[in-house]
Every structure is written in structure tokens, then in C-alpha cells.
C-alpha positions as CSV (number, residue, x, y, z in Angstrom):
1,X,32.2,-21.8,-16.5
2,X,30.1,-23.9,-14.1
3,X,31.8,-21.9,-11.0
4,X,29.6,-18.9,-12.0
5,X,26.5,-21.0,-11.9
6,X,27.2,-21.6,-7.7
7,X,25.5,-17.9,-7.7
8,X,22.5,-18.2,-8.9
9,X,20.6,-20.1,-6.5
10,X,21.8,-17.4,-3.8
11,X,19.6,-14.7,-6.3
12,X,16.7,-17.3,-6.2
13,X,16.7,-17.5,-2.7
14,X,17.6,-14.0,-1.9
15,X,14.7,-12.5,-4.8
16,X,11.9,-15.1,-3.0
17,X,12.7,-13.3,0.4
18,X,12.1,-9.9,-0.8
19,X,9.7,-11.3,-3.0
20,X,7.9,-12.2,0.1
21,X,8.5,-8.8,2.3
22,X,7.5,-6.9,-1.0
23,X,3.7,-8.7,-0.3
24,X,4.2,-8.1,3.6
25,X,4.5,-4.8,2.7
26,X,1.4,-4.4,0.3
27,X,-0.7,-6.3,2.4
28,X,0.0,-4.0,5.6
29,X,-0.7,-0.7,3.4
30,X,-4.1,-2.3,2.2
31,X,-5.2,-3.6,5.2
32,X,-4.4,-0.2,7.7
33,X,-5.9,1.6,4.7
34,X,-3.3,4.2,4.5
35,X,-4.6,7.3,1.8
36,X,-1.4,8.3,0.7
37,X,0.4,5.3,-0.9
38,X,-0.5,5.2,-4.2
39,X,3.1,5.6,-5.0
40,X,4.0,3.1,-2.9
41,X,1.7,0.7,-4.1
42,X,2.9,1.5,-7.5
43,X,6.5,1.2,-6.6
44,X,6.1,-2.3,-4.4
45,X,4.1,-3.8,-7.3
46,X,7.0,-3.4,-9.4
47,X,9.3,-4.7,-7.1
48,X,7.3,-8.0,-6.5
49,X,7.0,-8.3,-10.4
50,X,10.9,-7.7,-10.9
51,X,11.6,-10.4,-7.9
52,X,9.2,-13.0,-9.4
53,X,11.0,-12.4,-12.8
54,X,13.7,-13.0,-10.9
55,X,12.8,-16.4,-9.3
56,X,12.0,-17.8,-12.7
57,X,14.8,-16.4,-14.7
58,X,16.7,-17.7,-11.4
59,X,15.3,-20.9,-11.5
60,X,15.7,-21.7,-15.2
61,X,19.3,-20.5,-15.5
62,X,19.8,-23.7,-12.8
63,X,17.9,-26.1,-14.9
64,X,19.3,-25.0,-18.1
65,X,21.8,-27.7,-19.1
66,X,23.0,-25.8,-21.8
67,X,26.4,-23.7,-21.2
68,X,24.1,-20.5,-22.6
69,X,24.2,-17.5,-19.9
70,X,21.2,-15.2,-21.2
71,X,19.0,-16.2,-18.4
72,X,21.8,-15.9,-15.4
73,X,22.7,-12.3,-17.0
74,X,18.9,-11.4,-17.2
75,X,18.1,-12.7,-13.5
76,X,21.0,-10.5,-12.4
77,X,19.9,-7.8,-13.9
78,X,16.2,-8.1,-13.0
79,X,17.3,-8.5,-9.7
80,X,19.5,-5.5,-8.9
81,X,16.5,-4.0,-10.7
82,X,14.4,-5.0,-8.4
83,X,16.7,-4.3,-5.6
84,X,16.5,-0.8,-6.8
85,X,12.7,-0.2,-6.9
86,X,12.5,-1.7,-3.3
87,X,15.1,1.1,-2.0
88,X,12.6,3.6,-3.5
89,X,9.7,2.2,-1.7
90,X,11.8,2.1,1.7
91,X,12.7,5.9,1.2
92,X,9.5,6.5,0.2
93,X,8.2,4.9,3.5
94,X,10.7,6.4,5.4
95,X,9.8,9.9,4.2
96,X,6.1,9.1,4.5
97,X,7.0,8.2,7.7
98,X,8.4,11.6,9.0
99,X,5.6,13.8,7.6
């Protein structure tokens, strides 16, 4: 059971690095005030709230001494979550991009 646990502090370190780009990313729309990323915004704001979820649930699945896996099943899932909604936002980019 503890072998599983090795994991999760490669989805804390992996959902603070996005966590981080997700702001890099916000921050460079706001400050070259581009007009149309509203969705964007929307979509990136999401994806920093999903990776911050994902810190924490990350963090207290380590320093949970109990055998219990709800929070290492949760940060998982918040994470891919997460991963998700920051593939939209790079599409959207992308295809914002082209126009």
C-alpha cells in the first residue's frame, strides 16, 4: 500500500509547475491587454484553481498517516482535471493564435 504513495509527490510537484505557467499565462494576457480572451481567462482561471486543489489535496495525501486513500484519489482526479482544462486553453491559444 505505501508503494502507491511514492506518486504523489510527483502530482505535487508536477500541479505547482503548471500551477505556475497557468499564472505566466494570465499575467501575459492582462498585461498585453489582449480583447479577445475572456474565454481564456475563464478557462486558465480554472486551471490554476484545479492545480492549487491539487497541491493541497497533494500535499495532505503525504502527511496523512492514516492508510485512507480519498485524498490521493481526489488529487488524481483534480489533477488530470486540470490537465484537461489547460489543453483547452492551449488550443484555444493556438487557434487564437492563427486568426
Amino acid at each position: 500500500m505505501s508503494g502507491n504513495k511514492e506518486n504523489f509527490p510527483h502530482i505535487l510537484t508536477a500541479s505547482s509547475t503548471l500551477l505556475g505557467l497557468c499564472f505566466v499565462v494570465l499575467t501575459s494576457f492582462k498585461v498585453n491587454n489582449f480583447r479577445e480572451t475572456s474565454i481564456i481567462d475563464e478557462f486558465t482561471s480554472v486551471a490554476i484553481v484545479m492545480f492549487m486543489a491539487s497541491c493541497l489535496l497533494s500535499y495532505l495525501s503525504m502527511r496523512n498517516k492514516m492508510p485512507g486513500r480519498a485524498y490521493e484519489k481526489v488529487a488524481d482526479i483534480v489533477f488530470l482535471s486540470g490537465l484537461g482544462f489547460l489543453f483547452v486553453t492551449t488550443m484555444l491559444i493556438t487557434l487564437n493564435v492563427i486568426k
